[in-house]
N, CA, C and O atoms as a printed pandas DataFrame, in Angstrom:
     atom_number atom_name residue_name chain_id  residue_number  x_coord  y_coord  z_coord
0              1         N          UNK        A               1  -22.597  -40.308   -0.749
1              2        CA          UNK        A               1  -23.205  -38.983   -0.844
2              3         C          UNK        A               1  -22.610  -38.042    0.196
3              4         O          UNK        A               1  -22.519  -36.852   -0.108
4              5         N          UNK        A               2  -22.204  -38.446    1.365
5              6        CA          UNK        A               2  -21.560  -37.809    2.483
6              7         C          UNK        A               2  -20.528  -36.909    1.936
7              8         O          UNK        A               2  -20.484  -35.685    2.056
8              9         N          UNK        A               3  -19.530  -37.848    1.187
9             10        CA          UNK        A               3  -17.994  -37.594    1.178
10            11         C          UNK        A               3  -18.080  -36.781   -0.273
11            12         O          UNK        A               3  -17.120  -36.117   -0.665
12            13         N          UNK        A               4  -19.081  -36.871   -0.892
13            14        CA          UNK        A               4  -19.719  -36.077   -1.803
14            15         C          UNK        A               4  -19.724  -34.416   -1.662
15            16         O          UNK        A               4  -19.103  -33.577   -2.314
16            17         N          UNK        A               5  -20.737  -34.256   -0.472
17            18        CA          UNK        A               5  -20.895  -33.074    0.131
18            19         C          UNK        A               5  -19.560  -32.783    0.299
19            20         O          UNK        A               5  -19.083  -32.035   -0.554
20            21         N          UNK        A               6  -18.485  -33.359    1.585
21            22        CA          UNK        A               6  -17.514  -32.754    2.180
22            23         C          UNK        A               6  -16.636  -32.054    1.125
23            24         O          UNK        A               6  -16.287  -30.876    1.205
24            25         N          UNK        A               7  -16.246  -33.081   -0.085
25            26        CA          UNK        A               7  -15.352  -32.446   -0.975
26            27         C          UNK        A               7  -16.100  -31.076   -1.949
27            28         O          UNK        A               7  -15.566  -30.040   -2.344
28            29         N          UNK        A               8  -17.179  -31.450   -2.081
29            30        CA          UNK        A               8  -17.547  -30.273   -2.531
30            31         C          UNK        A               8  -17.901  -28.953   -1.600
31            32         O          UNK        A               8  -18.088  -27.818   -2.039
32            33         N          UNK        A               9  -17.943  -29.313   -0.380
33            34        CA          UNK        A               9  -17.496  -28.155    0.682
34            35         C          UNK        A               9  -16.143  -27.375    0.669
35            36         O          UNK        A               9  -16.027  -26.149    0.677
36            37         N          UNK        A              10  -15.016  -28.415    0.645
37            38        CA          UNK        A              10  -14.168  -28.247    0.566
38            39         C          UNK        A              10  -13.806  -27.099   -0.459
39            40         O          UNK        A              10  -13.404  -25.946   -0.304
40            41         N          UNK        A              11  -14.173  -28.037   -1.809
41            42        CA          UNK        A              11  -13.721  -26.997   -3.175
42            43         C          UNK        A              11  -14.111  -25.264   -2.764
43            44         O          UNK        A              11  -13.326  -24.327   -2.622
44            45         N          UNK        A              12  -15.731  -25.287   -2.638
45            46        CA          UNK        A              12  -16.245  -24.041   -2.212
46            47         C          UNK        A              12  -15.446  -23.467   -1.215
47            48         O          UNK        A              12  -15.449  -22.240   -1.111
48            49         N          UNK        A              13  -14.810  -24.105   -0.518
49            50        CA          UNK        A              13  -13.843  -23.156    1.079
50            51         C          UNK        A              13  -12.639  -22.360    0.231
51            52         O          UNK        A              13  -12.271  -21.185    0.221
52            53         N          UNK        A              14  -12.189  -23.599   -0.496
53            54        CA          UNK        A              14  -10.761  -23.140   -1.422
54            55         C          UNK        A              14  -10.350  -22.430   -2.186
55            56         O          UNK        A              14   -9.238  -21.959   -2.424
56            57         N          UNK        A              15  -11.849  -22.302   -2.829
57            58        CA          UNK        A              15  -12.063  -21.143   -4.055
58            59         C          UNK        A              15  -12.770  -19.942   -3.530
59            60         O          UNK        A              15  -13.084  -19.131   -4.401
60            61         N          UNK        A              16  -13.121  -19.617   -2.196
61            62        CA          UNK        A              16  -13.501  -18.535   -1.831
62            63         C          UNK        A              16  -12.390  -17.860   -1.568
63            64         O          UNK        A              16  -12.331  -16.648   -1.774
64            65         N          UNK        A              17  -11.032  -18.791   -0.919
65            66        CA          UNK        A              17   -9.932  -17.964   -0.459
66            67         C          UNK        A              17   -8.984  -17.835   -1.977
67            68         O          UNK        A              17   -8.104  -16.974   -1.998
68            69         N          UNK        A              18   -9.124  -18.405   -2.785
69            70        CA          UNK        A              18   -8.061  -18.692   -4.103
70            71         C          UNK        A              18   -8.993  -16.922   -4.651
71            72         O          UNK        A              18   -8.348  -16.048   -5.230
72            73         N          UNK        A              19   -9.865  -16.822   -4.453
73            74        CA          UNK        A              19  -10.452  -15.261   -5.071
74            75         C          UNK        A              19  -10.175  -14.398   -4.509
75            76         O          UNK        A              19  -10.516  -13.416   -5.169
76            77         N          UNK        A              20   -9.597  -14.030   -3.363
77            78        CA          UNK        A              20   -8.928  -13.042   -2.526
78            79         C          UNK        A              20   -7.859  -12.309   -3.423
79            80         O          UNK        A              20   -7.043  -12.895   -4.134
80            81         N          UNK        A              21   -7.984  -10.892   -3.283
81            82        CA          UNK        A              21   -6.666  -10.548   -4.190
82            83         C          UNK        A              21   -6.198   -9.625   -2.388
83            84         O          UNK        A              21   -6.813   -9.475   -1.332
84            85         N          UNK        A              22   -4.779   -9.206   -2.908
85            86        CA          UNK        A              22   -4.081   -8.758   -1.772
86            87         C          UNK        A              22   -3.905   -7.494   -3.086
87            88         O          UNK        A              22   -3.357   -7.750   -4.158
88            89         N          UNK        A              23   -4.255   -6.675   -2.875
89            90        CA          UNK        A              23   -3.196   -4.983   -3.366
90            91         C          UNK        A              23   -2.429   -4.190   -2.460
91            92         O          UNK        A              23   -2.702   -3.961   -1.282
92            93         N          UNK        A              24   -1.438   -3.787   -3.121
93            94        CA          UNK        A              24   -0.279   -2.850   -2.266
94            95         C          UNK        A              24   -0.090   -2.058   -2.965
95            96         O          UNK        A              24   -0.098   -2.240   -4.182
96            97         N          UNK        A              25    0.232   -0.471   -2.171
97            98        CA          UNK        A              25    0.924    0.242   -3.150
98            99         C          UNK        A              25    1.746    1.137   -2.675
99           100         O          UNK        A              25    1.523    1.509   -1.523
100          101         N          UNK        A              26    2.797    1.676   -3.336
101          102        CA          UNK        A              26    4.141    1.967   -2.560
102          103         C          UNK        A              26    4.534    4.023   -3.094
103          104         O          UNK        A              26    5.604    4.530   -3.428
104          105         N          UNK        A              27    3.313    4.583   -2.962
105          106        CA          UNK        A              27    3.344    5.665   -3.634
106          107         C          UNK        A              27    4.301    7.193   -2.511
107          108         O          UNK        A              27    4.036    7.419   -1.330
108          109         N          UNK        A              28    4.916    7.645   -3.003
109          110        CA          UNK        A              28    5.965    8.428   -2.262
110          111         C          UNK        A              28    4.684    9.024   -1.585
111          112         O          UNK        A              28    4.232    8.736   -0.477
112          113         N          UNK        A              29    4.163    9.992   -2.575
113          114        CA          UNK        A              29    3.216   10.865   -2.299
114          115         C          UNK        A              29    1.825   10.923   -2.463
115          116         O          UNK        A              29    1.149   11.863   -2.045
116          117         N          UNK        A              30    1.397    9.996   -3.030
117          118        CA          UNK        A              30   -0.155    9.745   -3.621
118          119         C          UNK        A              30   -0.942    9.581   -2.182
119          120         O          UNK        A              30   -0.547    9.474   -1.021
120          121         N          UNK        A              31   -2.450    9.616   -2.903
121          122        CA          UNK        A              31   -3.881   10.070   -1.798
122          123         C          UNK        A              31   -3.486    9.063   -0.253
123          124         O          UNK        A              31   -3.269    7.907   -0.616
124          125         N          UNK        A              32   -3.421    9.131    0.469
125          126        CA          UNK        A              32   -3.791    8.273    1.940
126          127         C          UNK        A              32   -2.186    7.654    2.453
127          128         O          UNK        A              32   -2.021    7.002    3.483
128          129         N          UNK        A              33   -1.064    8.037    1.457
129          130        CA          UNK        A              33    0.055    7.541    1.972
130          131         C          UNK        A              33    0.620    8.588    2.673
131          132         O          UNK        A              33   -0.035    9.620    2.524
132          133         N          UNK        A              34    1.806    8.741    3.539
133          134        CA          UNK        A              34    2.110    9.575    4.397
134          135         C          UNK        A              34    3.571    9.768    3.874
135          136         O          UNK        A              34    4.394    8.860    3.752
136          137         N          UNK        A              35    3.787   11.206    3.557
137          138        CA          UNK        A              35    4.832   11.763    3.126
138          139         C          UNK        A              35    5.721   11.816    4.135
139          140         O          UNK        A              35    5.408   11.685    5.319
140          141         N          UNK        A              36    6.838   12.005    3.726
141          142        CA          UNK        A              36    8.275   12.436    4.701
142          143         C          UNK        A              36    7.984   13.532    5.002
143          144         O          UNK        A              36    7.148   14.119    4.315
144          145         N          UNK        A              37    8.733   14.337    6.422
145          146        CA          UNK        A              37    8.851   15.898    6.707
146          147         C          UNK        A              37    9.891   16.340    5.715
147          148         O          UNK        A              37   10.738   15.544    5.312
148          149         N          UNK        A              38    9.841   17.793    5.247
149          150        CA          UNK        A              38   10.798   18.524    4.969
150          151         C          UNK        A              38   12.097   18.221    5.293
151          152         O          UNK        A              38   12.919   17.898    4.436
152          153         N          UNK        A              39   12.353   18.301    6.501
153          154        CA          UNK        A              39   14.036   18.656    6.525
154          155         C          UNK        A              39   14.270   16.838    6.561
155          156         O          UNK        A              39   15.476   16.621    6.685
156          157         N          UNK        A              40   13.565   15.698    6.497
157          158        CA          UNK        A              40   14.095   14.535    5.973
158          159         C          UNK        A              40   13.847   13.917    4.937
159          160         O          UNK        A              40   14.091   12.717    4.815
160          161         N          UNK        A              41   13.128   14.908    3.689
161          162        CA          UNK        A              41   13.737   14.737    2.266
162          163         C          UNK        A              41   14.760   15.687    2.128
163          164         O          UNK        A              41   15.483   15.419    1.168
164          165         N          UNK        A              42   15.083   16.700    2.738
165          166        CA          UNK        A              42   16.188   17.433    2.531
166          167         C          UNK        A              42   17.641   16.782    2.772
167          168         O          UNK        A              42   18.682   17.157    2.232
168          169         N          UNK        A              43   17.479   15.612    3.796
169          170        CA          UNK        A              43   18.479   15.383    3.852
170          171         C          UNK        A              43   18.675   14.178    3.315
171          172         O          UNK        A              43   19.777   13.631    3.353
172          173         N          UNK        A              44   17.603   13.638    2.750
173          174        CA          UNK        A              44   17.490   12.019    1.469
174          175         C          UNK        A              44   18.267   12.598   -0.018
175          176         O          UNK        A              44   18.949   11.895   -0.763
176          177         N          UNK        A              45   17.962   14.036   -0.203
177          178        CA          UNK        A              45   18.455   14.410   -1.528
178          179         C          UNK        A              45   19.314   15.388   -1.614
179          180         O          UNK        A              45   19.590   16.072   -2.599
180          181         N          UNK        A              46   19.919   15.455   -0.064
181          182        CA          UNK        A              46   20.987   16.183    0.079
182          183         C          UNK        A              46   21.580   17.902   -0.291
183          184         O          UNK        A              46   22.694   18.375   -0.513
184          185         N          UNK        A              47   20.217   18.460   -0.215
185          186        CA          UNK        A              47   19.763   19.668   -0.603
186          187         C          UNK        A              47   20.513   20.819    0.326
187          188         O          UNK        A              47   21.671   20.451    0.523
188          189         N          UNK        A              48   20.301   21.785    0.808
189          190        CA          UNK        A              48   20.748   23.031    1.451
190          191         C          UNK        A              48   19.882   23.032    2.275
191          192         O          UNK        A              48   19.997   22.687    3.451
192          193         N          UNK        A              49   18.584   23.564    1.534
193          194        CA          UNK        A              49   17.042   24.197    2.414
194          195         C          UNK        A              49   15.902   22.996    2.179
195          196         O          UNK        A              49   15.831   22.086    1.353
196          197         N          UNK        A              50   15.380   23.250    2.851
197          198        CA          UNK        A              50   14.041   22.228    2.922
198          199         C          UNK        A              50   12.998   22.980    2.247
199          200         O          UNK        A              50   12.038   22.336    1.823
200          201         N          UNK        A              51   13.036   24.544    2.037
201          202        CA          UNK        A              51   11.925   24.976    1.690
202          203         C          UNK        A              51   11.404   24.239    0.205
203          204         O          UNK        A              51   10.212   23.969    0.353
204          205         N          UNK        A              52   11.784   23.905   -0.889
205          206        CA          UNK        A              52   11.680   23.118   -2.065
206          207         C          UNK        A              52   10.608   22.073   -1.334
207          208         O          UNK        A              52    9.427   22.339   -1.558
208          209         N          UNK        A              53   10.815   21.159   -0.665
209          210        CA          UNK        A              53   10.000   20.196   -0.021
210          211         C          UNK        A              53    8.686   20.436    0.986
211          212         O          UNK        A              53    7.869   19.558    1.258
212          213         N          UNK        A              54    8.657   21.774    1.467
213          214        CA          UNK        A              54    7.737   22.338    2.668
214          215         C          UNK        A              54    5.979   22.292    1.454
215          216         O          UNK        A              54    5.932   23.061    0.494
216          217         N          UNK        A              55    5.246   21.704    1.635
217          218        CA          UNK        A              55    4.308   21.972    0.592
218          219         C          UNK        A              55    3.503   23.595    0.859
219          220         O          UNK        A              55    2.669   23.926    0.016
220          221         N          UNK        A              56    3.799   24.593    2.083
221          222        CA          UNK        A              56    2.960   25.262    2.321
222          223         C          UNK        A              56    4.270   26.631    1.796
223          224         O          UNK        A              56    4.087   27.838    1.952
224          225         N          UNK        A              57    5.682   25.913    1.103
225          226        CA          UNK        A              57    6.533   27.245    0.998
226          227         C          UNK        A              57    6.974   27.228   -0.416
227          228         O          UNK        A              57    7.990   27.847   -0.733
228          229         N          UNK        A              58    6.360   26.638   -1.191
229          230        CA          UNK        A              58    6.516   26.391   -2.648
230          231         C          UNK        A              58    5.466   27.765   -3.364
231          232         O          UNK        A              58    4.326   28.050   -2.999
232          233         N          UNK        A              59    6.064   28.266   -4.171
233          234        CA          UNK        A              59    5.772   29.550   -5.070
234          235         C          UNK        A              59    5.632   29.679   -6.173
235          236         O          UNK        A              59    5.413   30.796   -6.641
């Protein structure tokens, strides 16, 4: 009955961590991720001006 318990302790330990999910997400610009500055997407896409990229100089 001992070794009973332990393994079925066990299972319960294993399957609490086997239910864990891990999410990632790799969004340029989406909610809570942190964008590049201007003049270093300007110079990722090899542009002239940064204004295209400035979010406060777009028209």
């Amino acid at each position: 009955m001992k070794s009973f318990k332990i393994y079925l302790s066990m299972l319960v330990f294993s399957m609490s961590f086997m239910s864990c999910e891990v999410r990632t997400t790799n969004n340029a610009r989406g909610v809570g991720s942190k964008s590049i500055p201007p003049g270093q997407a300007k110079k990722n896409y090899g542009t002239k001006s940064a204004k295209p990229f400035a979010p406060g100089q777009n028209k």
